[in-house]
N, CA, C and O atoms as a DFTB+ gen file, in Angstrom:
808 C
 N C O
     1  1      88.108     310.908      97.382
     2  2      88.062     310.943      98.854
     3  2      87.829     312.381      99.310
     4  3      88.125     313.353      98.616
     5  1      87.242     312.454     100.605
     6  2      86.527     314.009     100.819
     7  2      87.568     314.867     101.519
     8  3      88.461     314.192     102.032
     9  1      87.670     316.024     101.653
    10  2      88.882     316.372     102.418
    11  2      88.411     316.499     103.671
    12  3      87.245     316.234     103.966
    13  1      89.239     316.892     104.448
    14  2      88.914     316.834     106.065
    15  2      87.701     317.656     106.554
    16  3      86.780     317.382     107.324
    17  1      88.104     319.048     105.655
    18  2      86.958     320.110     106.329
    19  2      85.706     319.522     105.684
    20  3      84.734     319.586     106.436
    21  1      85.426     318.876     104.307
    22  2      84.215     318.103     104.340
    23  2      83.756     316.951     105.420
    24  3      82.646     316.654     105.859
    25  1      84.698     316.575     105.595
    26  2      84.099     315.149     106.883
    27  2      83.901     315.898     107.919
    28  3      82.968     315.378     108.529
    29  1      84.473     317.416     108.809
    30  2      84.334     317.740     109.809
    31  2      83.091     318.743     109.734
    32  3      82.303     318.881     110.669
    33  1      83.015     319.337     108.681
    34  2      82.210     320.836     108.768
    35  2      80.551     320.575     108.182
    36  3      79.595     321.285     108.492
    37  1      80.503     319.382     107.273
    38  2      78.867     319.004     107.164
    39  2      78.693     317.996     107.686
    40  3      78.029     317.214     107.005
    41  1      79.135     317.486     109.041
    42  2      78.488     316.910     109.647
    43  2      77.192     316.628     110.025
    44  3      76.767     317.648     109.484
    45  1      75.690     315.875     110.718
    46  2      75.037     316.676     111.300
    47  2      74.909     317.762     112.073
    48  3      75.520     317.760     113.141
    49  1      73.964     319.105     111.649
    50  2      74.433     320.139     112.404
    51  2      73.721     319.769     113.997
    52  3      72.893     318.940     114.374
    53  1      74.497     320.820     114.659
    54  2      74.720     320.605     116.325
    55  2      75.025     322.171     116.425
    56  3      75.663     322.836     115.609
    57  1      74.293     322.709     117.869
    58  2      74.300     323.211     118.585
    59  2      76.269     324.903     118.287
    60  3      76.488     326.109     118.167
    61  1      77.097     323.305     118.360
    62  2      78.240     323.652     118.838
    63  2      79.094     323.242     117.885
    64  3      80.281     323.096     118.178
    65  1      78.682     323.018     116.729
    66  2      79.213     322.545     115.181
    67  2      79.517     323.292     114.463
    68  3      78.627     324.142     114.420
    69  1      80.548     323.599     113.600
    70  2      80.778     324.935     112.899
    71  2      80.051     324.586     111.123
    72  3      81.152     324.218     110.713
    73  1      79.492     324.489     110.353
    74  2      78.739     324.692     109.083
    75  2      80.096     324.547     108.127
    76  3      81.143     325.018     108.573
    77  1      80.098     323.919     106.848
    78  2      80.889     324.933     106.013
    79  2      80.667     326.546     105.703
    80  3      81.368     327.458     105.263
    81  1      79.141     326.379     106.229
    82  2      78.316     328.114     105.425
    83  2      79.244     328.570     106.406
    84  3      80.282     329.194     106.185
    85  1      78.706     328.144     107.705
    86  2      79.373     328.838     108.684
    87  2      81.394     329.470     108.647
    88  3      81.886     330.598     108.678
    89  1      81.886     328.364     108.586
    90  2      83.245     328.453     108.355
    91  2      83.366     329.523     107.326
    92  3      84.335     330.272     107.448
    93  1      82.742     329.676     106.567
    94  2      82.904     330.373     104.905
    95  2      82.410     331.975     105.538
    96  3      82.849     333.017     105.051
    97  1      81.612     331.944     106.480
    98  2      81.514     333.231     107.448
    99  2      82.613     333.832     107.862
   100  3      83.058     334.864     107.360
   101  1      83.253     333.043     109.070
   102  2      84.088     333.396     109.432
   103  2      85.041     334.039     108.980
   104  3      85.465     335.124     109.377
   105  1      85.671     332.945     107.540
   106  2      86.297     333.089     106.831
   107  2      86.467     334.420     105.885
   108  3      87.485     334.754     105.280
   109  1      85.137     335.124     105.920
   110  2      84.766     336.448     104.984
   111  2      85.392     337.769     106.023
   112  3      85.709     338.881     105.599
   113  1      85.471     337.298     107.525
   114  2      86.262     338.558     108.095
   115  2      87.906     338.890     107.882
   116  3      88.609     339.757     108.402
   117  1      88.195     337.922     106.980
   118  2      89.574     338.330     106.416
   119  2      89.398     338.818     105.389
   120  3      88.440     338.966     104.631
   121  1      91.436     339.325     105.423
   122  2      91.328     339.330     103.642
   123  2      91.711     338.684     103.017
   124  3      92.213     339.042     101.952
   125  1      91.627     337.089     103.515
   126  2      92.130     336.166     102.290
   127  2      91.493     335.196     102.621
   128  3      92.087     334.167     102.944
   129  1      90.137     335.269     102.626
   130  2      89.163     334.393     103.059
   131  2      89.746     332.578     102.533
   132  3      89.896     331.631     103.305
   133  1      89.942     332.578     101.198
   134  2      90.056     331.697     100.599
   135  2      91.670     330.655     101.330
   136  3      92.021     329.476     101.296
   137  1      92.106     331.664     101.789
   138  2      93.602     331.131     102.683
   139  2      92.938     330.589     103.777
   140  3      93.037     329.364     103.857
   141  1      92.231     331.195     104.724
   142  2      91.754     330.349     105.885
   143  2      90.984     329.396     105.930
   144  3      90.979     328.587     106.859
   145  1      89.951     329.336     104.583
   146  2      89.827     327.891     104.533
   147  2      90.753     327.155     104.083
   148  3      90.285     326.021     103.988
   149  1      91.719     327.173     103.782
   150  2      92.539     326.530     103.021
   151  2      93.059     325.703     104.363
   152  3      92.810     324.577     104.795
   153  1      93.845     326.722     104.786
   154  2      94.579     326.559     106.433
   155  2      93.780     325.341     107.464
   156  3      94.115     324.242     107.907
   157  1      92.609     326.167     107.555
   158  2      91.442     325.274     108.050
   159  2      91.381     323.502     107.850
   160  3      91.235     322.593     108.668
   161  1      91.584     323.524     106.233
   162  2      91.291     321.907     105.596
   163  2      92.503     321.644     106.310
   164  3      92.191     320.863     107.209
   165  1      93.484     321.846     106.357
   166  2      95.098     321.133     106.963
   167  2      95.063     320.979     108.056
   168  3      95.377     319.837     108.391
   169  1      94.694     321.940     109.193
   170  2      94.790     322.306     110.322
   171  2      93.056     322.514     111.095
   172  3      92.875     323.406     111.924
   173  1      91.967     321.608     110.690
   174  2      91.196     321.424     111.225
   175  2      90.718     322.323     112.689
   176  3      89.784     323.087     112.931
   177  1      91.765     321.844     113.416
   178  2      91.660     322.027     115.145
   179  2      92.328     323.200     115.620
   180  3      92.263     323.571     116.792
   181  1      93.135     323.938     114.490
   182  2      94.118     324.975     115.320
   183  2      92.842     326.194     114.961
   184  3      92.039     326.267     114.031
   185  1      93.135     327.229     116.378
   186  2      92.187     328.249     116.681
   187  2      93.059     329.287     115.806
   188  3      94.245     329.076     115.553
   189  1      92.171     330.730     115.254
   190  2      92.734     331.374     114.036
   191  2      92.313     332.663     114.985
   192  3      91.526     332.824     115.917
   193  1      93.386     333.621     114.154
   194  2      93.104     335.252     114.741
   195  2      92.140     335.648     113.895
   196  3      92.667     335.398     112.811
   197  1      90.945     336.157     113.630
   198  2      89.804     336.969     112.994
   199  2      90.193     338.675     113.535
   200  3      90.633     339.101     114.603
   201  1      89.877     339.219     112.511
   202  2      89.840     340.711     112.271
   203  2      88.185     340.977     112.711
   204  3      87.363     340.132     112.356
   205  1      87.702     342.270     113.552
   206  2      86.751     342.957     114.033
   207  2      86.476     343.757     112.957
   208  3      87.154     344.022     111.965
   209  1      85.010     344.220     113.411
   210  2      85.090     345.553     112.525
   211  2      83.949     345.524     111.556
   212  3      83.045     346.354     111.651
   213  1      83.954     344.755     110.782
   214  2      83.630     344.426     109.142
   215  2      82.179     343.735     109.255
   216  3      81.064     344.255     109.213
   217  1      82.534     342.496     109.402
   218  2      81.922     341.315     109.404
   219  2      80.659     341.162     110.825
   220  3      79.436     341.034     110.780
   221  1      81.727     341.256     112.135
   222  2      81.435     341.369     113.071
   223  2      82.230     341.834     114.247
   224  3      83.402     341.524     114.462
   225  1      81.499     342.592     114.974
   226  2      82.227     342.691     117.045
   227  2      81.792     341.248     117.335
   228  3      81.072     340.386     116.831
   229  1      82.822     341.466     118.710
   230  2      82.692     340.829     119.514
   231  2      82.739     341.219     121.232
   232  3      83.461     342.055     121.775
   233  1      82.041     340.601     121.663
   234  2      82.411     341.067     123.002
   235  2      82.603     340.209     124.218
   236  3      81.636     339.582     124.649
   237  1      83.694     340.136     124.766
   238  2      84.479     339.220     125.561
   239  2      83.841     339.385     126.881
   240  3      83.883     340.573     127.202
   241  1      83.243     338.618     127.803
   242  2      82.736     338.619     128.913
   243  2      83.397     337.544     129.989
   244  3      83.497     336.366     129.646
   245  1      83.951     338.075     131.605
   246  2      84.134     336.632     132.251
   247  2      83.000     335.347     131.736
   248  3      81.897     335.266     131.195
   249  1      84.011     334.484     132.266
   250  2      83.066     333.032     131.675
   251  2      81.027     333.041     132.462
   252  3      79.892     332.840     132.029
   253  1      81.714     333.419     133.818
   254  2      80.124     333.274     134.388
   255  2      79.396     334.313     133.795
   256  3      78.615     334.129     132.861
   257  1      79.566     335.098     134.167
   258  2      78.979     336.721     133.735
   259  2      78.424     336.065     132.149
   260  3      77.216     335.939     131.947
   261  1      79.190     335.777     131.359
   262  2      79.049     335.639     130.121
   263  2      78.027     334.091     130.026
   264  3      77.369     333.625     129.096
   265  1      78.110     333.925     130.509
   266  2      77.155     332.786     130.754
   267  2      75.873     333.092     131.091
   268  3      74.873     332.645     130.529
   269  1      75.900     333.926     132.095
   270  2      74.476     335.007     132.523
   271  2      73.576     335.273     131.311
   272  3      72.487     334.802     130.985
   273  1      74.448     336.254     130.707
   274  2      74.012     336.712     130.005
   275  2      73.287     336.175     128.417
   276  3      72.407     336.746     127.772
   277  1      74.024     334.874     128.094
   278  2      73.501     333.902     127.327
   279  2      72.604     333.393     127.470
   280  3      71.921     333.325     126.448
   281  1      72.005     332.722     128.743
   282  2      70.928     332.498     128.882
   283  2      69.938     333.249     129.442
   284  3      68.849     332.850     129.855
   285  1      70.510     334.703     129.433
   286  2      69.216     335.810     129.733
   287  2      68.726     335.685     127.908
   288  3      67.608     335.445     127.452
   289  1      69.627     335.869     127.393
   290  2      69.145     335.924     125.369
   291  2      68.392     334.978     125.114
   292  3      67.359     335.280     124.516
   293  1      68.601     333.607     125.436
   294  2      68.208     332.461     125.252
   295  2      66.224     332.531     125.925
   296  3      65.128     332.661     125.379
   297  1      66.580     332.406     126.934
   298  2      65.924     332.035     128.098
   299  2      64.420     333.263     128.025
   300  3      63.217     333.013     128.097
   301  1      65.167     334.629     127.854
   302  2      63.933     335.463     127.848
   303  2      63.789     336.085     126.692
   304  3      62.733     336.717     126.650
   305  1      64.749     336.191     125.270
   306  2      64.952     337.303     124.407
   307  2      65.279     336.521     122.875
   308  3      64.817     335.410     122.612
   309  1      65.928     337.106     122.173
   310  2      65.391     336.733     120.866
   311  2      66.806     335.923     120.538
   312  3      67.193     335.784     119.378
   313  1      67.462     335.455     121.566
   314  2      68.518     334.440     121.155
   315  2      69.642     335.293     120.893
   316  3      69.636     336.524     120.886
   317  1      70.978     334.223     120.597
   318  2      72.352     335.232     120.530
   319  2      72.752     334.898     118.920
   320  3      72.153     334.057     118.251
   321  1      73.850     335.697     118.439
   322  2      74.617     334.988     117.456
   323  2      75.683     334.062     118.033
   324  3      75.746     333.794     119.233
   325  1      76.486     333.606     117.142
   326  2      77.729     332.309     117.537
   327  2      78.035     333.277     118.982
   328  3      77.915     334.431     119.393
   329  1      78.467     332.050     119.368
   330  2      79.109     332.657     120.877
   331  2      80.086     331.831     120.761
   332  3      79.982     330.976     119.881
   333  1      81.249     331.852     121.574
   334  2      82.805     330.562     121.557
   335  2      82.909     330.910     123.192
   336  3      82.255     331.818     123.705
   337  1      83.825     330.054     123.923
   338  2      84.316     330.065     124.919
   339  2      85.629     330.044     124.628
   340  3      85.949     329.145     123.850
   341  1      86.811     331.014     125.148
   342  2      88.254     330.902     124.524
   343  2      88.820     331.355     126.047
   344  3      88.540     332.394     126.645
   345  1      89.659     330.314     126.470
   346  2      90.784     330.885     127.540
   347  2      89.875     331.823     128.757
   348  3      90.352     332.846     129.251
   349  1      88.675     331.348     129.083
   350  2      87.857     331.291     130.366
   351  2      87.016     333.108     130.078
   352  3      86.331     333.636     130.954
   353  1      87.231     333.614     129.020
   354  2      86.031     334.260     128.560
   355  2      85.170     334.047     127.153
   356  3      85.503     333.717     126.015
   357  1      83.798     334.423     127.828
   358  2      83.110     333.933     126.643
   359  2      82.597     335.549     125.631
   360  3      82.082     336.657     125.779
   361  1      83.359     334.394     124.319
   362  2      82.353     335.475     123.146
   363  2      81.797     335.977     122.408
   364  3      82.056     335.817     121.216
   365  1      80.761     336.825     122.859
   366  2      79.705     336.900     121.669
   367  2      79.378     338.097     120.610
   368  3      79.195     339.299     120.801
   369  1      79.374     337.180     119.225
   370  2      79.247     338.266     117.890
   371  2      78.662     338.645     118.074
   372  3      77.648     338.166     118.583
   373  1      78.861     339.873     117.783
   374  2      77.681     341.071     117.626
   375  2      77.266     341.993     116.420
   376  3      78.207     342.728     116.118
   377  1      76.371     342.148     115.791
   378  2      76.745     343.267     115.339
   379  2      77.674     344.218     114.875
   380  3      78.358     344.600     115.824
   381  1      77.981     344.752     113.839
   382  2      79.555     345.525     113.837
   383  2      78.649     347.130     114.240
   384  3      77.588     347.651     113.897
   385  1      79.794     347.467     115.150
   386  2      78.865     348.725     115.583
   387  2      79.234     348.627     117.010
   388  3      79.846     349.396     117.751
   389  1      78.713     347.515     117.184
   390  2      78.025     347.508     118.805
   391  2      79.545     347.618     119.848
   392  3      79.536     347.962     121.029
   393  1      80.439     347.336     119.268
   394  2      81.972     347.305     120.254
   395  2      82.019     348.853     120.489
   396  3      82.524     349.185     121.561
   397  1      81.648     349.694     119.800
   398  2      82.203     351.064     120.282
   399  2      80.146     351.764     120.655
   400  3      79.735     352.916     120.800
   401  1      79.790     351.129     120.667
   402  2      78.354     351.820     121.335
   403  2      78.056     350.997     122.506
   404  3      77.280     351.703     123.151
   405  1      78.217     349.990     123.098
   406  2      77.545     349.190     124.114
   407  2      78.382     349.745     125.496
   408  3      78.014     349.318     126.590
   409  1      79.440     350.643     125.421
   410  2      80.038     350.827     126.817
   411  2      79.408     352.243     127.021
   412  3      78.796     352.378     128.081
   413  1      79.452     353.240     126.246
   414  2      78.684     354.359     126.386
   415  2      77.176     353.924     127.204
   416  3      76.760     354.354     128.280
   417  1      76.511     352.861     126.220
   418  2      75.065     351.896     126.657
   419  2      75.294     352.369     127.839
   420  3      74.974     353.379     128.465
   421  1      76.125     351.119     128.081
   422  2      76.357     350.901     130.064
   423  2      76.445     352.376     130.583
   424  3      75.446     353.050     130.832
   425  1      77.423     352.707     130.690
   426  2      77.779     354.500     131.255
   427  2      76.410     355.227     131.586
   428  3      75.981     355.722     132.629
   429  1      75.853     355.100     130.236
   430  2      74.920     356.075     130.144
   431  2      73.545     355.325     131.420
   432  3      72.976     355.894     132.351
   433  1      73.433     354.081     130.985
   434  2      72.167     353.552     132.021
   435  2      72.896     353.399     133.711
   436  3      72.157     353.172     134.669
   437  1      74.087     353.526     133.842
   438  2      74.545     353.313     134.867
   439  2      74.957     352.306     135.741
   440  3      75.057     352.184     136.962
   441  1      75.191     351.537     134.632
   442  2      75.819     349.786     134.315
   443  2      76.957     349.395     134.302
   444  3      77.412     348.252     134.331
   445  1      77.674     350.856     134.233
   446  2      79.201     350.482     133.520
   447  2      79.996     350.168     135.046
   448  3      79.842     350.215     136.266
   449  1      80.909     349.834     134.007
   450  2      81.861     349.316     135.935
   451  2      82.625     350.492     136.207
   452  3      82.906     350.768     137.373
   453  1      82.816     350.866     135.715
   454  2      83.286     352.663     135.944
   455  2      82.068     353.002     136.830
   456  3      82.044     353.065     138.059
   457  1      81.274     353.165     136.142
   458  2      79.937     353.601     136.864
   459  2      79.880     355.205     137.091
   460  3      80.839     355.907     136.770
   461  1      78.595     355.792     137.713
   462  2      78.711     357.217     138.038
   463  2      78.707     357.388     139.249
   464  3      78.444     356.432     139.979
   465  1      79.041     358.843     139.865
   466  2      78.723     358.948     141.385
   467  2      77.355     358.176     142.233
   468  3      76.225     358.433     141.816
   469  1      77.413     357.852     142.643
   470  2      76.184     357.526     142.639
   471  2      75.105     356.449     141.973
   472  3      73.889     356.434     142.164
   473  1      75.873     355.572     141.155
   474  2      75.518     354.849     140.166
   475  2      75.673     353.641     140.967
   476  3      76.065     353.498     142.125
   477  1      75.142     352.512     139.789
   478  2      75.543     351.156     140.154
   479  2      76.765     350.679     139.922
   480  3      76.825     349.967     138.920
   481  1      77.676     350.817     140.459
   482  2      79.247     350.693     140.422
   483  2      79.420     349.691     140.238
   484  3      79.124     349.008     141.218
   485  1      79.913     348.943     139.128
   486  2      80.620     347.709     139.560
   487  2      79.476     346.612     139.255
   488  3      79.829     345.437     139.364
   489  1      78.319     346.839     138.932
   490  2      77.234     345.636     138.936
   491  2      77.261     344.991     137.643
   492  3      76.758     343.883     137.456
   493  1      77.943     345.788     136.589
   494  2      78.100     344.891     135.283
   495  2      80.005     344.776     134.844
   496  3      80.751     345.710     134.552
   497  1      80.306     343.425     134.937
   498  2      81.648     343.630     135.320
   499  2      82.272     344.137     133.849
   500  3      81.569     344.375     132.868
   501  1      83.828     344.264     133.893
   502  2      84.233     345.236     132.774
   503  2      84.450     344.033     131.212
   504  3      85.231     343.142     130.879
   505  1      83.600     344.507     130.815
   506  2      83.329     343.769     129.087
   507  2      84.447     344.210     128.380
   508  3      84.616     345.430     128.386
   509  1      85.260     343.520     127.767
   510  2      85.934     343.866     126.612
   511  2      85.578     343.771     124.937
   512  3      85.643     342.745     124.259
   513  1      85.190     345.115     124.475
   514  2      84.425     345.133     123.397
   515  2      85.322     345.593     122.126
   516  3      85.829     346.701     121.948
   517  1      85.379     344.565     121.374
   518  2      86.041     343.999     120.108
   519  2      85.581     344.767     119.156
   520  3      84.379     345.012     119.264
   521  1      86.263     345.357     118.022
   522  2      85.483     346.491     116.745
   523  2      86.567     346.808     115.854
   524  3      87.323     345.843     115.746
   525  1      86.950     347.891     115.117
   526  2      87.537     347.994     114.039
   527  2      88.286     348.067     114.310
   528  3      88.266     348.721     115.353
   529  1      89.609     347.666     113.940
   530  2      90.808     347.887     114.043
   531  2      91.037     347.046     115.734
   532  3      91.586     347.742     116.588
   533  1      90.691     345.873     116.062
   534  2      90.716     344.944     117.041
   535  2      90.629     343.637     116.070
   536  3      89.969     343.644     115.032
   537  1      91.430     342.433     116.568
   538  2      90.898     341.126     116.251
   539  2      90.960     340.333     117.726
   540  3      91.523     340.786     118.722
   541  1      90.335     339.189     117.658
   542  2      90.152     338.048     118.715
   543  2      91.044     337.069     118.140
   544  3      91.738     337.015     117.124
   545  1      90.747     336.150     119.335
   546  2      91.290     334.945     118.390
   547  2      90.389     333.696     119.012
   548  3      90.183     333.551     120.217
   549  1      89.882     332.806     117.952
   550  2      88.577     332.090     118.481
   551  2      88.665     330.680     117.779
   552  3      89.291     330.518     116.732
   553  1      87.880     329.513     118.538
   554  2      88.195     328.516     118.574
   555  2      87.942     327.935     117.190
   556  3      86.912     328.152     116.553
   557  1      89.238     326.971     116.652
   558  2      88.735     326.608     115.113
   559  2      87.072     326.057     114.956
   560  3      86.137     326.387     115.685
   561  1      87.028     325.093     113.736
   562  2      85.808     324.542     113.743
   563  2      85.582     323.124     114.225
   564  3      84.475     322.596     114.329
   565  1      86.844     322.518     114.534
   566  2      86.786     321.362     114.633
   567  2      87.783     321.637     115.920
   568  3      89.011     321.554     115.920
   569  1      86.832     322.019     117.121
   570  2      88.060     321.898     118.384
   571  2      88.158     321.232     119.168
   572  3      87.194     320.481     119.319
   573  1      89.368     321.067     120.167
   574  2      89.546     320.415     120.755
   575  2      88.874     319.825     121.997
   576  3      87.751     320.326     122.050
   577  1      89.145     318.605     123.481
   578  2      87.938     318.534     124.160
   579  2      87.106     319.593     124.599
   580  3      87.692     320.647     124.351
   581  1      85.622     319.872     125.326
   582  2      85.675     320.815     125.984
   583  2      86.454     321.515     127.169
   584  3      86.513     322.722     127.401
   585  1      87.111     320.346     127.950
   586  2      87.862     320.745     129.302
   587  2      88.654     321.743     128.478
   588  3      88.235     322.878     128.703
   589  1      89.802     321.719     127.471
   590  2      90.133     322.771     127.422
   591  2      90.195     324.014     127.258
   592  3      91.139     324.703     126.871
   593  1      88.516     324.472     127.753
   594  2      88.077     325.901     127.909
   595  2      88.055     326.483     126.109
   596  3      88.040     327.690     125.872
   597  1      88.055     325.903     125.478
   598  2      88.054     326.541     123.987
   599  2      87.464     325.972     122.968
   600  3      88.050     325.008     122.473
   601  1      86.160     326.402     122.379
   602  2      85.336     325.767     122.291
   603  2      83.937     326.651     121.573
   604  3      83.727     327.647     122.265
   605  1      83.309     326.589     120.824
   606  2      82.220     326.796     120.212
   607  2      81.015     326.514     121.042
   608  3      80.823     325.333     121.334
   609  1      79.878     327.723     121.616
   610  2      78.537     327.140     122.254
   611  2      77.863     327.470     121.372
   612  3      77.036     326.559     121.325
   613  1      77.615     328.178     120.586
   614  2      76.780     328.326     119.660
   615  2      77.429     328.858     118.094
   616  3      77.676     330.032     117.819
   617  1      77.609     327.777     117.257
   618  2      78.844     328.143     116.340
   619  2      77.994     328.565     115.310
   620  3      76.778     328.378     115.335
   621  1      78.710     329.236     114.234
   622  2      78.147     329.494     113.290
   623  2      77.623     328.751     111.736
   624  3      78.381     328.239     110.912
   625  1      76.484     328.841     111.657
   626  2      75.794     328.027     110.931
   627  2      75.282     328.212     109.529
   628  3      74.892     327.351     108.741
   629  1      75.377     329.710     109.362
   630  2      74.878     329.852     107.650
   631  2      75.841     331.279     107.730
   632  3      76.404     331.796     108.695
   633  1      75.758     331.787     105.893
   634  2      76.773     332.405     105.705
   635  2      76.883     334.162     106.202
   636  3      77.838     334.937     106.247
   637  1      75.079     334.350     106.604
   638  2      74.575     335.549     107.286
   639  2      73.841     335.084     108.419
   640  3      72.626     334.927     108.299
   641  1      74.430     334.834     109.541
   642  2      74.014     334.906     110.982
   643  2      73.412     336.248     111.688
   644  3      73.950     337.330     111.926
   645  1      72.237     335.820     111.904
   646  2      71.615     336.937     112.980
   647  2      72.784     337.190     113.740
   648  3      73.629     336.300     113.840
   649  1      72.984     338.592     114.437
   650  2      73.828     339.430     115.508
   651  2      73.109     340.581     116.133
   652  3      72.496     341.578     115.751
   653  1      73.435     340.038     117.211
   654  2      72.530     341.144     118.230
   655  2      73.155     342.485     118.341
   656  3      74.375     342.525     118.500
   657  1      72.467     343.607     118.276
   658  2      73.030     344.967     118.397
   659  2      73.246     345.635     119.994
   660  3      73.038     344.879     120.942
   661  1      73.590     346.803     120.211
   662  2      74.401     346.965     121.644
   663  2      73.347     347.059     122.339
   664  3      73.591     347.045     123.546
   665  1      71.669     347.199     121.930
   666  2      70.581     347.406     122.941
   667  2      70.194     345.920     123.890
   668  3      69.788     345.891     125.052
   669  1      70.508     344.588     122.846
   670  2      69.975     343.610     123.106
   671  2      71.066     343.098     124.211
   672  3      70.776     342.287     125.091
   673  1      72.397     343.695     124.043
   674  2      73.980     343.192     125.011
   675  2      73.610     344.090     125.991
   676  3      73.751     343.708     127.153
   677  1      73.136     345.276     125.778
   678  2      72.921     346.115     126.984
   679  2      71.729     345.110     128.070
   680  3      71.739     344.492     129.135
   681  1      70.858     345.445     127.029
   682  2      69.440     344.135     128.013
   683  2      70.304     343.012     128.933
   684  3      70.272     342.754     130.136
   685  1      70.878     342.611     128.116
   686  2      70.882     341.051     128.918
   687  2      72.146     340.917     129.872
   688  3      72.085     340.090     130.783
   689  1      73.386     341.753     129.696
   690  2      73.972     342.090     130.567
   691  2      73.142     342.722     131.991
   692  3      73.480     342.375     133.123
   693  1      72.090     343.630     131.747
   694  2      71.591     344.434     132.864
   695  2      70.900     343.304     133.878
   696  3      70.972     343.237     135.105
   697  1      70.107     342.316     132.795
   698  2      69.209     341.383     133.414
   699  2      70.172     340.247     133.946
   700  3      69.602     339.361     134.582
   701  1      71.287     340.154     133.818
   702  2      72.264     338.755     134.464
   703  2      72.783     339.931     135.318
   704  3      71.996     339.716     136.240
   705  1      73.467     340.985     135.739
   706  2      73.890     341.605     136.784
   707  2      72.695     341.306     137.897
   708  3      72.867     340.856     139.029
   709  1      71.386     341.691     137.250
   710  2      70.685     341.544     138.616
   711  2      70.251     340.322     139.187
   712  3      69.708     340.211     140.286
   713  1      70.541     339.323     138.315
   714  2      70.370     337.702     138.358
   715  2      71.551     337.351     139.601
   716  3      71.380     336.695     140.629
   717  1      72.712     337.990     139.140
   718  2      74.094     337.782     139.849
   719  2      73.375     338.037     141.152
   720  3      73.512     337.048     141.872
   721  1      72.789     338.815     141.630
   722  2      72.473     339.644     142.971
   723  2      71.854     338.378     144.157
   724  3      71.911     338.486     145.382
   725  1      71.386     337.431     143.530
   726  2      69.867     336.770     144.116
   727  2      70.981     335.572     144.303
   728  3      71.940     335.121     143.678
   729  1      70.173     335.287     145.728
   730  2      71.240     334.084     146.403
   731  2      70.533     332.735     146.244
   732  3      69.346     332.946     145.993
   733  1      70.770     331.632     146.288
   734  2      69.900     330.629     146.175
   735  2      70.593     329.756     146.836
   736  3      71.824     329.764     146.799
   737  1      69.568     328.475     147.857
   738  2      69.868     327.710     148.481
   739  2      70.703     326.370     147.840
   740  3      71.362     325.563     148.496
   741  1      70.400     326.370     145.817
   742  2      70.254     325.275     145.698
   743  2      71.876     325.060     144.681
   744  3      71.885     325.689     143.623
   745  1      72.832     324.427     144.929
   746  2      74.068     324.464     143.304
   747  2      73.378     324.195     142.699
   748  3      72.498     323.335     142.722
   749  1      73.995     325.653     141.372
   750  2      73.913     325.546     140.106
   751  2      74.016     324.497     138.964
   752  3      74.902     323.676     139.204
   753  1      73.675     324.387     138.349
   754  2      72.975     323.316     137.035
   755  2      74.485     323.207     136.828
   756  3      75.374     323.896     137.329
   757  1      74.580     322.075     135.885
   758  2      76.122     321.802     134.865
   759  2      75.953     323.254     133.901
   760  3      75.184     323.243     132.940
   761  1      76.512     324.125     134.155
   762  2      76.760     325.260     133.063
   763  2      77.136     324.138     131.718
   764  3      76.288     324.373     130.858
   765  1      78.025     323.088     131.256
   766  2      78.470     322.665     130.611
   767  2      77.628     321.834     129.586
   768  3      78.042     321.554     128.461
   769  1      76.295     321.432     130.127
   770  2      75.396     320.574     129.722
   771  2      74.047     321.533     129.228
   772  3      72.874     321.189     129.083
   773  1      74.572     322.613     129.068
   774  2      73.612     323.899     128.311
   775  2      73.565     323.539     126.751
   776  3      74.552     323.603     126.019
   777  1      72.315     323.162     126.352
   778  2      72.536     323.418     124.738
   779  2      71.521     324.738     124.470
   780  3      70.863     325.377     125.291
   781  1      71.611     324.861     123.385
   782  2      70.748     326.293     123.116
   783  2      69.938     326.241     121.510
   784  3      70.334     326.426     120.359
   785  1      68.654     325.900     122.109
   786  2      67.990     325.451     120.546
   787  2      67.819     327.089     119.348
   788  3      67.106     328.057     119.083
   789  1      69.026     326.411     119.023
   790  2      69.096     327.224     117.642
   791  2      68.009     327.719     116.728
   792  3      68.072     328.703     115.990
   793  1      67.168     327.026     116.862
   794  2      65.733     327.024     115.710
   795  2      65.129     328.080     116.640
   796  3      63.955     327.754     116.466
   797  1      65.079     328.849     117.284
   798  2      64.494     329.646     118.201
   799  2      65.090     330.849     118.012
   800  3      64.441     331.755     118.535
   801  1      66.393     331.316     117.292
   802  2      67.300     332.499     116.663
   803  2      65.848     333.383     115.807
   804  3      64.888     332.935     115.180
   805  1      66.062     334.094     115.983
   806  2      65.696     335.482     115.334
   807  2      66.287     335.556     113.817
   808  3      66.109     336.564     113.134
């Protein structure tokens, strides 16, 4: 008989499905990789703390904002790595690197929410950027409904996932701030009913 994380993790893949490759990813930002899958097979659904740094950043964005910016990657650019939704911010791997270079990014183009005299103050709201000696904590592989805000949009799928570096977070943050700006007559789409064709990743 198969164990759980086999019936849950090679499923057909989906969008918002975590891989075993994938899981076995995740799993490599510890140091006891072989424990969290372990944990994982028992505990399917419970969300795990991951270590920064190594493997990958991350960078925590409000949910909309962070939403912006996903489908600026999607929509105009070379796609994101895994992204999760956890406790109403969304977030996306990056690159290891990019947590301690992407706020300078901002600063320097005049993005940051600090901002300069004279700058665009406030137009890219304040990112919390994940890196060495930081962990997150992010939704298992097998989670729970979506209503409860925690949740995989683009999960991870093989055991080396493309990750965007701080130029491509800089881009698409800049291009959803100015998206934010523009008023429209018409409500917004189901944010919720977003899939994001994977086969289109870089």
């Amino acid at each position: 008989m198969s164990s759980t994380r086999d019936v849950t993790l090679n499923a057909a893949p989906h969008a918002s499905d975590v891989t075993a490759d994938g899981a076995a990813w995740l799993a490599s930002a510890t140091a006891y990789p072989r424990g969290t899958l372990a944990f994982w097979e028992e505990r399917p659904a419970a969300p795990v703390v991951l270590p920064c740094g190594s493997v990958f950043d991350v960078v925590s964005a409000p949910a909309v904002f962070g939403r912006r910016m996903l489908d600026r990657m999607w929509d105009e650019g070379p796609g994101s790595g895994p992204v999760a939704e956890y406790r109403g911010r969304m977030l996306l791997f990056t690159a290891p690197g990019t947590a301690q270079r992407l706020p300078s990014l901002l600063e320097w183009e005049e993005w940051s929410a600090r901002g300069r005299s004279g700058g665009r103050a406030g137009a890219v709201p304040p990112l919390l950027c994940h890196g060495a000696g930081d962990a997150v904590t992010v939704p298992a592989p097998v989670g729970p409904p979506a209503r409860s805000g925690s949740r995989w949009l683009v999960a991870p799928d093989t055991r080396q996932p493309w990750l965007p570096g701080p130029e491509i977070l800089l881009w698409a943050a800049v291009r959803a701030a100015r998206a934010a700006v523009r008023i429209s007559v018409f409500p917004s789409a189901d944010q919720g009913a977003k899939v994001y064709d994977v086969s289109r990743r870089r």
